[in-house]
Phi, psi and omega in degrees: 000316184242166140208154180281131192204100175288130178301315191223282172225198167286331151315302182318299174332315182258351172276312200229006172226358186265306210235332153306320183279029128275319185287340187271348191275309204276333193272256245313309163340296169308328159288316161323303204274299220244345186268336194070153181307358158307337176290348166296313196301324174288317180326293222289356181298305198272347166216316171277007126328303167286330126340320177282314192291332144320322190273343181258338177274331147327282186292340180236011161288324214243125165282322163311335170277321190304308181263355152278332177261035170289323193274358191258338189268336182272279207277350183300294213295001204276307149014253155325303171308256179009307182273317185290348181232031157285308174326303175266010158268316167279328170203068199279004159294315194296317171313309174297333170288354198265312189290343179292292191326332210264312198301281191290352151289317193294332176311305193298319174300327178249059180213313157318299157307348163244018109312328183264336203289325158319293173270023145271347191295280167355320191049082163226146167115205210251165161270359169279344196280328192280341171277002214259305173310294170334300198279308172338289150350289173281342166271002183247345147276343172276328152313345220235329212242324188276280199289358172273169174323306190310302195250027156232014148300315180296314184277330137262025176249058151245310168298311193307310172297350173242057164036051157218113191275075183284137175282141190318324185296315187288320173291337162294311177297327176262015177302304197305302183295317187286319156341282231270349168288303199288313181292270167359288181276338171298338183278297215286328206276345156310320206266332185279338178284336148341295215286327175302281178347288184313305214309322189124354200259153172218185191246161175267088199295349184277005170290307176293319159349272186279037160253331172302298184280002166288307213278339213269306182312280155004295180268330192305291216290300164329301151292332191253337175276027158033345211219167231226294184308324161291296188318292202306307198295328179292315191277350162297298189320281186305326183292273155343292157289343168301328196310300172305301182319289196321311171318303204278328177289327177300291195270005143252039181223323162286337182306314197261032166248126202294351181295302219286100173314166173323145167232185174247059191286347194263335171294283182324300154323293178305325155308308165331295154001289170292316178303282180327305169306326176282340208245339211232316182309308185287306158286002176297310194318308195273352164306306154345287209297302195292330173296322171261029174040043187247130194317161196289313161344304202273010193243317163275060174017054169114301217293152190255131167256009186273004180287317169346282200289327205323291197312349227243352177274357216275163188271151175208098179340299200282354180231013187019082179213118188254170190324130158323135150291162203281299204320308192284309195322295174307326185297309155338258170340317164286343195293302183328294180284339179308287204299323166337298176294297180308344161343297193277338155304325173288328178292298179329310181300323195312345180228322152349301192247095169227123179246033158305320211295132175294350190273315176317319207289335198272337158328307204265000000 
């Protein structure tokens, strides 16, 4: 009925993909109280900054990858750029929700990937199960974005600015429906770890495992945390470091396969280099800024960027939702220029990591 199936070992396993999303709980929690938010801004130096740079070496380490993407590593970010400074010149609330939305497809898509990375180590589920898993994934973060506290402030003053004056009642009613859909497919997906069972097939208990304490970081922050700044240092934390593991156990698994040509990975690092110093640089600035206690202003040479947000702050009665705090504003706004850098990671992953592809699965 069950068998154990590891990403690398037991260790590893309980270190950075079982047991980090409780340790991401507790440092955020902790930044909350004693660092302020600024402390996002150090994650991203220190792990999500690094983690995107895991995604190029990744994708331009490997010549085999380099010569199946090639037309796709060139013109997607050419793109990407394109559309993003269309975004924040025309509309950068929507542009930033849109860029979230990509950001938590993207979680879900690598939380999902190590879940299937699971029942391959293992040989375990269905041939049907990775898809039974996907949609698992997306009813359980979407019910999660409709119904916590955190994010549905967000989503209704985002209807509210294209004038659909959804009502306190109405958001309840559709609260209610995402309940009972969510309830709905968690029963069918039960009925499918049955149908794996009878079959003859067995299961990886450490998968629901690690699908628990992801969703478990998740739901916990959302609900009970209020702040957009805590849910971000936890879901960074978790998000970023399997990510960096996940990279090094691949590529020190190809290094040592006699197929896998030269790469230029030790070039890319020395480049990397600079990017970490500009990335250190920048948070010396705003530790700065905030210890001599001088408006936010003056660190965007003058520009007020809360002019962005002003509609979005306004309070709306009928939906008891009272004013943005200037804080959730800025927050916007870091996220906005945060997630920007992040685009072509999520694009580069959309295709990078599949782990049907026989050149991936031998990486794993």
């Amino acid at each position: 009925m069950f068998r154990i199936g590891y990403i690398h070992n037991l260790r590893t396993d309980l270190v950075f993909f079982l047991l980090l999303p409780f340790w991401a709980i507790g440092f955020s929690l902790f930044a909350h109280n004693y660092l302020g938010a600024f402390a996002l801004l150090s994650i991203s130096v220190w792990i999500t900054f690094p983690h995107h740079a895991a995604t190029f070496v990744r994708t331009f380490g490997l010549k085999e990858d380099m010569a199946q993407y090639k037309e796709r590593l060139i013109v997607g970010p050419i793109v990407i750029v394109g559309l993003a400074y269309l975004g924040m010149t025309w509309a950068p609330i929507t542009y930033l929700a849109l860029t979230q939305l990509w950001a938590y497809q993207h979680s879900i898509m690598q939380q999902h990937g190590f879940a299937r990375i699971y029942d391959f180590k293992a040989r375990t589920g269905m041939a049907t199960t990775g898809k039974w898993d996907l949609g698992l994934n997306w009813v359980l973060f979407v019910n999660l974005i409709i119904t916590a506290p955190l994010f549905v402030q967000f989503w209704v003053r985002e209807l509210h600015m294209y004038d659909w004056r959804i009502t306190a009642a109405q958001v309840t009613t559709v609260q209610m429906v995402s309940y009972a859909l969510t309830g709905l497919y968690l029963l069918l997906y039960a009925v499918h770890q049955f149908k794996i069972v009878r079959s003859g097939n067995a299961l990886n208990p450490l998968k629901y495992c690690f699908l628990g304490a992801s969703y478990f970081l998740w739901y916990f922050l959302a609900w009970q945390i209020d702040n957009v700044f805590v849910f971000g240092i936890a879901d960074r934390i978790m998000h970023g470091v399997q990510y960096i593991v996940i990279v090094y156990l691949y590529m020190d698994r190809k290094a040592q396969d006699a197929e896998t040509e030269e790469t230029y990975i030790k070039k890319f690092l020395s480049f990397g280099h600079v990017s970490a110093y500009l990335g250190l640089l920048l948070v010396y600035t705003l530790i700065y800024q905030l210890v001599r206690n001088e408006p936010y202003e003056q660190f965007g040479f003058g520009l007020n960027f809360l002019v962005f947000m002003e509609p979005y702050m306004q309070a709306i009665p009928e939906a008891g939702l009272g004013e943005l705090s200037e804080t959730n504003a800025m927050s916007f706004v870091f996220f906005m220029f945060v997630e920007t850098i992040a685009l072509i990671h999520y694009y580069y992953d959309s295709f990078i990591w599949k782990v049907s592809n026989k050149k991936t699965q031998k990486g794993l």
